[in-house]
SELOFI-574065 format. One line per field, with one value per residue (C-alpha): residue number from 1; x, y, z. Coordinates in steps of 0.05 Angstrom, whole numbers, plus 5000, padded with zeros to 4 digits. Layout:
N
n	[NUM  ...]
px	[X  ...]
py	[Y  ...]
pz	[Z  ...]
% end
This chain:
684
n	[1  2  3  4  5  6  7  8  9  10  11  12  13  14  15  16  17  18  19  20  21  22  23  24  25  26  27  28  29  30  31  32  33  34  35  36  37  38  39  40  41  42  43  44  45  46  47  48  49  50  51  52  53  54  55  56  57  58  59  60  61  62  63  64  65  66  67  68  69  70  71  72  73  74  75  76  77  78  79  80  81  82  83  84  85  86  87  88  89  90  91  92  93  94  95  96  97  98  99  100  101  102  103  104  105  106  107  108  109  110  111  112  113  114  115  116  117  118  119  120  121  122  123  124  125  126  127  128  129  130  131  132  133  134  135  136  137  138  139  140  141  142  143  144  145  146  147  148  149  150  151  152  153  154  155  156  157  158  159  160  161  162  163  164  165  166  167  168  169  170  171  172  173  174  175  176  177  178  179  180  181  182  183  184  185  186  187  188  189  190  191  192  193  194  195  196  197  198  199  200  201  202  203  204  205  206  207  208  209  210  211  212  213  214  215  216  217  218  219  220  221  222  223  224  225  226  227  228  229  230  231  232  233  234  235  236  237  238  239  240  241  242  243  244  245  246  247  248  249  250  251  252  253  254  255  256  257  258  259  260  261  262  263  264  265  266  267  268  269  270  271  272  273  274  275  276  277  278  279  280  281  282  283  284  285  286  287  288  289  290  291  292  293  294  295  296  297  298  299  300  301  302  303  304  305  306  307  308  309  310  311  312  313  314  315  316  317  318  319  320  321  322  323  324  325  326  327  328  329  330  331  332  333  334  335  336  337  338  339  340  341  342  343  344  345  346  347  348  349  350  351  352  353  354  355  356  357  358  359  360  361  362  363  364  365  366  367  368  369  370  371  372  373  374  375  376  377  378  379  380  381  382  383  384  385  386  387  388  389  390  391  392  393  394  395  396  397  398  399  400  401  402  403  404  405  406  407  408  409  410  411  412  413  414  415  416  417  418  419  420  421  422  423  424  425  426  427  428  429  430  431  432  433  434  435  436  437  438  439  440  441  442  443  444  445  446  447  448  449  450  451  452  453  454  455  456  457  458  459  460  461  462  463  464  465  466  467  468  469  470  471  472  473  474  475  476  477  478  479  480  481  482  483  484  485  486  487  488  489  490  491  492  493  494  495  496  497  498  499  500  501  502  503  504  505  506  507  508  509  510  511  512  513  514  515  516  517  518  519  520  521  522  523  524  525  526  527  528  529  530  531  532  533  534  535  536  537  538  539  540  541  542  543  544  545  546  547  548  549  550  551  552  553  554  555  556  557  558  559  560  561  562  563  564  565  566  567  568  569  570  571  572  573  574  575  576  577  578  579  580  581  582  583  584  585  586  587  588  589  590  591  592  593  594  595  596  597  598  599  600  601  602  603  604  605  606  607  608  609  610  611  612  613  614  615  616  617  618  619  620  621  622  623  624  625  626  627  628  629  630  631  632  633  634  635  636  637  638  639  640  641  642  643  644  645  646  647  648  649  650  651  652  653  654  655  656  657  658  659  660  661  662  663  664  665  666  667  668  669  670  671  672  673  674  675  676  677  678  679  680  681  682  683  684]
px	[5120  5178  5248  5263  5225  5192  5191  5193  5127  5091  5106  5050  5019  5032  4973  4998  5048  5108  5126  5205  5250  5293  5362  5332  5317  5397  5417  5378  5407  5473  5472  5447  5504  5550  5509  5468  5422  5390  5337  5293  5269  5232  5158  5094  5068  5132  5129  5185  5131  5131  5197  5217  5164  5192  5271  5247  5212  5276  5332  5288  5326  5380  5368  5367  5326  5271  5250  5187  5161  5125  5079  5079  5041  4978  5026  5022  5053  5128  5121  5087  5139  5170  5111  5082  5148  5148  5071  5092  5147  5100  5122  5096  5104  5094  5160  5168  5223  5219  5200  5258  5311  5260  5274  5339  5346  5305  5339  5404  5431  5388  5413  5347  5325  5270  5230  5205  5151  5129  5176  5173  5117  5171  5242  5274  5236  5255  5325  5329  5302  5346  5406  5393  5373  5429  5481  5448  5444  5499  5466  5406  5399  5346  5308  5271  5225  5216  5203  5267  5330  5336  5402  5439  5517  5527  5460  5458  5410  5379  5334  5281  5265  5203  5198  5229  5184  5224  5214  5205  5140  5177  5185  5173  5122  5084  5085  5052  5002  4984  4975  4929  4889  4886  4855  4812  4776  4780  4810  4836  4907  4956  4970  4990  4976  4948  5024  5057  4991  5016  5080  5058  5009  5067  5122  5067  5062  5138  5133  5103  5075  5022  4995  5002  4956  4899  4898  4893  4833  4803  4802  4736  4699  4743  4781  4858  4862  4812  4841  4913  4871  4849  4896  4928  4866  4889  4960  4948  4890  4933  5005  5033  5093  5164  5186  5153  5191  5160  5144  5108  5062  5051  5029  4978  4954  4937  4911  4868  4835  4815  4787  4758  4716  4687  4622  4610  4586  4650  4697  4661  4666  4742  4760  4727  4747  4817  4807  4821  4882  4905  4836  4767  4704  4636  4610  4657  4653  4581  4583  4640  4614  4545  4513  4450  4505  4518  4462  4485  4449  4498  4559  4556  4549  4601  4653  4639  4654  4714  4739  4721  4770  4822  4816  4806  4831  4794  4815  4759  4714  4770  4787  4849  4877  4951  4988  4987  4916  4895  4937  4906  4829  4854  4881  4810  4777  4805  4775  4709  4684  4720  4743  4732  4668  4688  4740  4690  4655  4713  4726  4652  4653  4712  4689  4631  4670  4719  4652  4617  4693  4691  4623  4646  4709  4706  4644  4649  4651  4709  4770  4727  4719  4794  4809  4760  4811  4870  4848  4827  4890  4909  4849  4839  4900  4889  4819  4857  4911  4845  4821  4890  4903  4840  4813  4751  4761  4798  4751  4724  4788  4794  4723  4757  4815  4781  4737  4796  4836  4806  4832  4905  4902  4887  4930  4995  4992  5013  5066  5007  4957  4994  5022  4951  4928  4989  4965  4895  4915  4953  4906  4849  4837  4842  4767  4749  4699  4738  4802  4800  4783  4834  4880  4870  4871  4939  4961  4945  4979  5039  5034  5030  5088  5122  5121  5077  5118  5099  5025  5021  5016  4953  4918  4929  4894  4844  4828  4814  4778  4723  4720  4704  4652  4615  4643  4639  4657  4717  4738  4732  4774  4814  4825  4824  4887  4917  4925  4943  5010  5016  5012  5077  5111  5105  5057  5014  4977  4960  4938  4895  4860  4849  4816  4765  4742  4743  4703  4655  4633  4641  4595  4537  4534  4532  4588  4607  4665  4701  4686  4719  4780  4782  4775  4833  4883  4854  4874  4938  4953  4936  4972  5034  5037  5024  4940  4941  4870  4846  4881  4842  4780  4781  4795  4741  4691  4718  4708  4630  4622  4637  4591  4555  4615  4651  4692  4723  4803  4836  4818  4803  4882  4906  4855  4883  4962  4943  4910  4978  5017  4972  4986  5060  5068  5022  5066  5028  5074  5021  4966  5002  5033  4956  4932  4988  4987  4917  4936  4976  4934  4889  4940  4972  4891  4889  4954  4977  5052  5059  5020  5061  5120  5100  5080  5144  5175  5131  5124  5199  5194  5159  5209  5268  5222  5208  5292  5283  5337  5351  5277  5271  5334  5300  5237  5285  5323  5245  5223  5286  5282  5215  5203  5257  5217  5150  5143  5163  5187  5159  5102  5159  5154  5208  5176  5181  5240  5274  5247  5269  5335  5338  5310  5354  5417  5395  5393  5446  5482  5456  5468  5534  5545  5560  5497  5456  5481  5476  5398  5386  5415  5376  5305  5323  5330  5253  5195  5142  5099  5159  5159  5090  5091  5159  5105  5058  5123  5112  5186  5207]
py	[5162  5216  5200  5218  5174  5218  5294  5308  5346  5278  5259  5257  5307  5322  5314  5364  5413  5375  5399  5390  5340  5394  5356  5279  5312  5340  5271  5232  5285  5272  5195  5194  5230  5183  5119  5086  5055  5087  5066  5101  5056  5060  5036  5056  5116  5152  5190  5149  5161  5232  5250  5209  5243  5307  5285  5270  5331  5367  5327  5327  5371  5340  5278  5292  5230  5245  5220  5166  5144  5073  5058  4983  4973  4952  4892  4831  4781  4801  4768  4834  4872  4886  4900  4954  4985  4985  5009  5065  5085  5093  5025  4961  4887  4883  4835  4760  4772  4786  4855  4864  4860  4909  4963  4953  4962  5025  5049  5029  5101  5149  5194  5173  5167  5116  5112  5050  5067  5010  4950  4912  4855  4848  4862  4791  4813  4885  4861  4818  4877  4935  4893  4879  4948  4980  4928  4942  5014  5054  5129  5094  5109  5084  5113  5059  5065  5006  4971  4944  4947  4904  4872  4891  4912  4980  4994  5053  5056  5123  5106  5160  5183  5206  5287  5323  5342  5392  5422  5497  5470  5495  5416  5392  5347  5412  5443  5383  5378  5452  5450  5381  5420  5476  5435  5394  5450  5524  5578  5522  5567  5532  5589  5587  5524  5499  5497  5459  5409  5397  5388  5330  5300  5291  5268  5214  5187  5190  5241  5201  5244  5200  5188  5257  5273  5221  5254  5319  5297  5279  5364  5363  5320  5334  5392  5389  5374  5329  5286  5285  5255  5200  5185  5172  5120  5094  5075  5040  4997  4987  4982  4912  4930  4955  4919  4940  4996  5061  5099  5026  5030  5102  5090  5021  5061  5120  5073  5037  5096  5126  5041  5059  5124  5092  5069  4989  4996  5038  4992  4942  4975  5003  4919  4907  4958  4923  4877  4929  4948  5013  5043  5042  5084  5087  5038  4991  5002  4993  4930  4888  4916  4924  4859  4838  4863  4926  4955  4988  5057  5052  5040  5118  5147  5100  5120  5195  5179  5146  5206  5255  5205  5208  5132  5140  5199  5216  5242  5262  5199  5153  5134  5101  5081  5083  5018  5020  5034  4979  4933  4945  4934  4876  4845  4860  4831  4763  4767  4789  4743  4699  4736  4692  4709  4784  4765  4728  4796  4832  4786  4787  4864  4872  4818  4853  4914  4867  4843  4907  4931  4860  4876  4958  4926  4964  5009  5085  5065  5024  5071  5091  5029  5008  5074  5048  4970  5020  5050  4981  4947  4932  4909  4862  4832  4818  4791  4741  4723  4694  4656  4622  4609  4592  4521  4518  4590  4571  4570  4641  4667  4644  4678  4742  4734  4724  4784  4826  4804  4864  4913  4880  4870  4948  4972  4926  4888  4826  4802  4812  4779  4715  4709  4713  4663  4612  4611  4599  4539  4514  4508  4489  4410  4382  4376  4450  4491  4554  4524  4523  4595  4608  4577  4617  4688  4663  4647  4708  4747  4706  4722  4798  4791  4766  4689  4657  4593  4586  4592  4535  4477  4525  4526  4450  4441  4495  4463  4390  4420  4462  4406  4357  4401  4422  4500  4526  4605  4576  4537  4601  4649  4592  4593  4668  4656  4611  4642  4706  4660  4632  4699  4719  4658  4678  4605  4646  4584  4557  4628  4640  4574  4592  4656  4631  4582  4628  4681  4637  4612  4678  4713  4658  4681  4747  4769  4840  4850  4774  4795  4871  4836  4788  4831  4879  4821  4789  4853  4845  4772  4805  4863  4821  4773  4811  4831  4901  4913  4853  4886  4958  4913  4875  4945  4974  4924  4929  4997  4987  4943  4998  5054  5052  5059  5125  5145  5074  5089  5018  4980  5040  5061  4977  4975  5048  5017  4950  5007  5051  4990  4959  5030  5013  4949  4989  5037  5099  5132  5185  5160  5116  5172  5206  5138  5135  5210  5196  5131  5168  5215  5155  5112  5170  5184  5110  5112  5046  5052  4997  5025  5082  5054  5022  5070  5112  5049  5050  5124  5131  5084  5138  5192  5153  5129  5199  5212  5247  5209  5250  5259  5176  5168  5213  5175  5105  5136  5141  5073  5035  5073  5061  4989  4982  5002  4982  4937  4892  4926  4906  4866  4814  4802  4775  4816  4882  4873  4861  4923  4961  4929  4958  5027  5036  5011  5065  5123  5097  5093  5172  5201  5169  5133  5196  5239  5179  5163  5234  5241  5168  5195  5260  5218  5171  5237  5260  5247  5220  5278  5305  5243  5256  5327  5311  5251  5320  5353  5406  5400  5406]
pz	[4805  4803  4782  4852  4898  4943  4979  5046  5034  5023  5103  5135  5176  5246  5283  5334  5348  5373  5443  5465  5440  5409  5442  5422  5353  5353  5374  5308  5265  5283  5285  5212  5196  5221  5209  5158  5202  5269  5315  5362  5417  5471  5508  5472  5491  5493  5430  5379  5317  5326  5331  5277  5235  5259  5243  5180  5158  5185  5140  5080  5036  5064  5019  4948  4926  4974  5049  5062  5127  5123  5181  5189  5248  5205  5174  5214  5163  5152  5077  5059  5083  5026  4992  5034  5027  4960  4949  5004  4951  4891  4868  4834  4857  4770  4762  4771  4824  4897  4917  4959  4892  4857  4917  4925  4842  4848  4903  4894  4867  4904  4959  5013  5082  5095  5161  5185  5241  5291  5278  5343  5324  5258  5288  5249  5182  5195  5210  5137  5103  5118  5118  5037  5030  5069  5035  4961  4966  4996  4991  5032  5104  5151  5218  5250  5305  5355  5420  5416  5364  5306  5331  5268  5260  5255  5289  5330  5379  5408  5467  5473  5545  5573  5573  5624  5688  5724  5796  5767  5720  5663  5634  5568  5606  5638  5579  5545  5591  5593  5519  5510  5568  5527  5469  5514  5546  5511  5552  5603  5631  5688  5734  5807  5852  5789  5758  5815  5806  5738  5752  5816  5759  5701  5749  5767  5701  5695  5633  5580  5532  5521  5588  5601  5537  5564  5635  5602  5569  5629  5654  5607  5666  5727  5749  5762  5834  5836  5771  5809  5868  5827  5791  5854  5873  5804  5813  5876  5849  5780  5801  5801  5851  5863  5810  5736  5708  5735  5656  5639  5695  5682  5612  5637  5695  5645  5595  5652  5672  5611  5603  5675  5655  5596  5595  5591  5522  5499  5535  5490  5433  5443  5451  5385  5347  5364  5310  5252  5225  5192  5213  5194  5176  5213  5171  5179  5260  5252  5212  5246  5319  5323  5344  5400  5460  5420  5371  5304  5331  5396  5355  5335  5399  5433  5377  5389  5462  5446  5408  5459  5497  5454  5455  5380  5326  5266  5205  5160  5151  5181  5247  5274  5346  5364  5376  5449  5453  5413  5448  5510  5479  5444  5518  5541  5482  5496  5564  5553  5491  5435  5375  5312  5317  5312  5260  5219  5217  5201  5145  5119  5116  5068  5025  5021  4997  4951  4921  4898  4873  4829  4804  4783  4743  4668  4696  4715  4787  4782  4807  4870  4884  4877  4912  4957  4966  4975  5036  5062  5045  5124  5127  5070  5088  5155  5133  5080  5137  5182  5117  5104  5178  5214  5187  5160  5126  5072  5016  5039  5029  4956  4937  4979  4935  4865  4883  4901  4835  4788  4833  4844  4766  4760  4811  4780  4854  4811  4858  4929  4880  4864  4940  4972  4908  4928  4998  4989  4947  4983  5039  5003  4983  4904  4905  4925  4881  4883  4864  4789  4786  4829  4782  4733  4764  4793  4727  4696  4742  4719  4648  4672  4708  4643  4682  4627  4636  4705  4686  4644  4701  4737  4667  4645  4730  4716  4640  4673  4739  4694  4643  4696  4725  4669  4689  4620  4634  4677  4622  4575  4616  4630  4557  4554  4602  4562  4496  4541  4559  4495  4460  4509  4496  4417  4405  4355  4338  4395  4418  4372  4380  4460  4444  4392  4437  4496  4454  4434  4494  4528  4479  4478  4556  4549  4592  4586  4624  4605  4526  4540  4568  4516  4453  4478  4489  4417  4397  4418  4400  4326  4328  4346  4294  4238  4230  4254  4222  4255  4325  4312  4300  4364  4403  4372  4384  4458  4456  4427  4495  4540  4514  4578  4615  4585  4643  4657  4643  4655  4604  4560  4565  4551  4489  4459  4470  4435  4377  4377  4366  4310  4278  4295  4253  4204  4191  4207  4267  4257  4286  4336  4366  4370  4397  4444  4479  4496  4529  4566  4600  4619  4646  4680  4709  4733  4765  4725  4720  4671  4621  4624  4619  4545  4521  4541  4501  4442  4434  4431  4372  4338  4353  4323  4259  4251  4256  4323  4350  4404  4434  4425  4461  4525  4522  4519  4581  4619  4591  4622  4679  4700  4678  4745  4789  4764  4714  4651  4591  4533  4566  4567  4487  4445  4384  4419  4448  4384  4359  4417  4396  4328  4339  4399  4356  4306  4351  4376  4316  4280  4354  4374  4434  4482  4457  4451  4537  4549  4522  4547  4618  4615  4595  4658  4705  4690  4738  4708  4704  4665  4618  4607  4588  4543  4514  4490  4469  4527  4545  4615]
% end
């Protein structure tokens, strides 16, 4: 993650070129300059997404720390708000506190403009959020797009009309039109009568750009008079009367059609296809869909309908539906068959996914498989949301959950992790077979999160549920766990004892992956009270266990920190600067900003035992800059933090207190490629 958050060349794409809006894009540029916090409203359909994307692209350099649009429509429970904000920024849920104080502390200096797209099913959350943010971060300023405002002082609201149609057909609305035609059917040019069609056709759906783009689709089966004709035949079968607001029936009666043309098995498939959020792939379509009303081969040729529709968009292999359309095939969906059974599917497909990702943890497929999880994360939660809210589900939702825990683990999703674990627990009885294990993923997720005290009353439950049932390997990772949290804690004893009874059990049943994990946090345990060889051992022997994995990163980066810091309390800075430069690069590769950040910390030991005071105070700057914004510095350890004490206080103390700020200052102003590079000595 860069020091500054974000560029404006990391917005997303616009899908299309954007046609008018120049005096509504005018209007947001000059309310952000006078407020902090500015909302475009108005009905789906009427284009709030992409002119905010488009205001946003314009003030980037405007910002210095950077500008981020979050799309939130995809986020049903307002919990996760926070979260999806912060993984949107490049950031961690790695700390024991509530995301929302890690933003605000990451944020609370920069100079930035976040967007918050689609807010209406989340206006109270949305509201709680950007107050903190807005009151904890005065260089912040926020563009939120909505249904309706957030109700919040100091609020200014920007309705967003529907594009102009004009008499002369020289509209933003016409001009729309003219172009989606133009894109719908090649060499398709409005000339003559044709024009003052156009301009009939737009003023009928009241200038909403998009039911103006779905009629223009429609040129590919119709020509012009003859789709202003029935459109016509539309309204009057559609329109509910005189009194619903003229663009809203515009945008149904566009909606309706396009619902009309389809064929029965599309309209089917557009109201299942409702049940995903943040998009899907083929696959997924197929396996959530397809059943004896809708056969798997169908599902292909009904989504290629659907495109050529514009009921759906895709984007490479993915596919996605806006709001309003899904809306509408969700409202059907409840009318033509009950859902659980479709959510049930929905649920069964991703833990399909979660599974294979669990069984690739330490193997060379394992970051395509957690890449895999990222792209799914709307999806998985939603899928966890129906386990921990539909009775009867609940137990499906813990084996989702302990499946998906390798990939929050390697991904630094502690905080997601242990709020999806507390739920399922919650809802599941005493007696419940996936509740010990459970237990302990939640707990270690704790000790990551530098929480090991709050750990300890899930093991001692996890330790008398596996004894009870005879669960041997949950009692040894249970143990595993344990000694993990006592290790932390700085009980070196009782640690110790934890992992010798967790490895032996663990290597009588042959378990690859439980024995990797094991060995590099034995390693660890050593290296921290005082048995470095004992800590290179352990690594090694972890190391030896995943020769048939030699592209795996994760665990691979952990096991060569846990060796630079047995070289540490070995004394040889030598080769724990060589171990740590190649941890690096891996945890850079893996995208595991907590890594990083430790080794920032521990490599900057090296630089001041090696008297380069003013290169450890840099790295020092980076190592309390990033452990802000994603994760615990020091892994939370009383012994490293007192050496981090005493090498600080000697820089400190060779450098003086201004050179050593002014270094420290200039180490906490690097992005984190920067850091790296500085790391190889390839200074920035």
């Amino acid at each position: 993650m860069d020091g500054s958050l974000r560029s404006g060349d990391e917005l997303p794409e616009e899908p299309t070129p954007l046609v008018g809006r120049a005096r509504e894009l005018a209007e947001v540029r000059a309310a952000l300059a006078g407020a902090r916090l500015v909302t475009l409203t108005g009905p789906g359909g009427v284009g709030k997404t992409r002119v905010a994307l488009r205001a946003a692209r314009d003030l980037a350099g405007t910002f210095r720390d950077g500008v981020r649009m979050v799309e939130l429509s995809g986020v049903r429970d307002g919990a996760l708000l926070a979260d999806t904000v912060a993984g949107a920024l490049g950031l961690r849920d790695a700390l024991p506190v509530p995301t929302i104080d890690l933003l605000v502390e990451c944020l609370r200096d920069q100079r930035f403009l976040l967007v918050l797209d689609t807010c209406e099913h989340l206006v109270g959350d949305c509201g709680a959020f950007v107050t903190t943010v807005l009151r904890g971060c005065p260089g912040v300023r926020v563009l939120v797009t909505s249904r309706q405002p957030l109700g919040l002082a100091g609020e200014h609201v920007l309705p967003l009309p529907p594009l102009a149609v004009t008499p002369e057909a020289d509209g933003a609305a016409v001009e729309l039109f003219a172009a989606r035609a133009r894109e719908a059917v090649p060499g398709f040019e409005l000339t003559g009568a044709d024009r003052d069609l156009a301009v009939l056709l737009c003023g009928r759906l009241d200038g909403v750009p998009l039911a103006i783009e779905l009629a223009a689709v429609r040129l590919r089966t119709m020509p012009l008079e003859r789709l202003l004709r029935r459109l016509d035949d539309m309204f009057r079968l559609l329109a509910d009367g005189p009194s619903e607001v003229s663009r809203h029936r515009a945008l149904r009666t566009a909606i309706g059609w396009s619902h009309e043309l389809c064929e029965p098995r599309e309209r089917l498939l557009w109201a299942r296809l409702s049940v995903f959020a943040g998009g899907f792939d083929r696959v997924m379509a197929v396996a959530v869909c397809a059943d004896e009303r809708l056969a798997r081969g169908a599902v292909g040729e009904c989504l290629r309908g659907l495109e050529e529709k514009s009921i759906v968009q895709r984007t490479d292999d993915r596919y996605a539906m806006l709001d309003t359309i899904r809306e509408y095939g969700a409202a059907w969906l409840n009318e033509v068959e009950p859902v659980r059974p479709l959510r049930a599917r929905h649920r069964d497909h991703l833990a399909r996914i979660a599974s294979r990702a669990a069984a690739a943890w330490l193997t060379d497929d394992q970051e395509r498989w957690t890449r895999r999880l990222d792209a799914e994360r709307d999806n998985v939660r939603l899928a966890l949301d129906y386990c921990f809210s539909v009775p009867g589900e609940e137990r499906a939702g813990l084996r989702l959950a302990a499946d998906l825990w390798s990939s929050w683990l390697c991904r630094s999703r502690f905080g997601e992790g242990r709020y999806w674990l507390d739920r399922g627990l919650a809802a599941v009885p005493a007696d419940a077979p996936e509740r010990a294990d459970a237990l302990w993923r939640n707990a270690y997720l704790r000790t990551n999160q530098g929480d090991s005290p709050s750990a300890l009353p899930l093991l001692a439950e996890a330790l008398k549920l596996t004894e009870r049932d005879g669960d041997e390997v949950g009692y040894a990772r249970t143990q595993r766990t344990l000694g993990t949290a006592a290790t932390f804690m700085g009980d070196g004893d009782r640690a110790g004892r934890c992992f010798d009874e967790a490895l032996e059990i663990l290597r009588r049943r042959g378990l690859r992956a439980d024995l990797i994990l094991l060995r590099v946090l034995r390693g660890f345990h050593c290296a921290r009270f005082g048995e470095p060889a004992a800590a290179l051992a352990e690594c090694d022997e972890a190391f030896r266990l995943l020769e048939d994995a030699p592209a795996e990163g994760w665990v691979r980066a952990w096991g060569g920190y846990v060796k630079a810091l047995a070289h540490w309390f070995a004394g040889d800075v030598e080769r724990c600067a060589a171990e740590l430069r190649t941890g690096l690069e891996l945890f850079r590769r893996v995208e595991d900003p907590v890594g990083l950040t430790n080794g920032f910390e521990l490599l900057a030991w090296v630089f001041a035992a090696q008297r380069r005071y003013a290169d450890g105070a840099t790295l020092l700057g980076a190592a309390a800059r990033f452990p802000a914004q994603v994760g615990l510095p020091r892994l939370g350890d009383s012994a490293l933090e007192s050496v981090h004490e005493r090498l600080a206080g000697q820089a400190r103390e060779a450098l003086g207190d201004d050179a050593f700020a002014r270094h420290h200052e200039r180490g906490m102003a690097l992005t984190l490629d920067e850091t790296v590079r500085f790391a190889w000595d390839d200074r920035p």
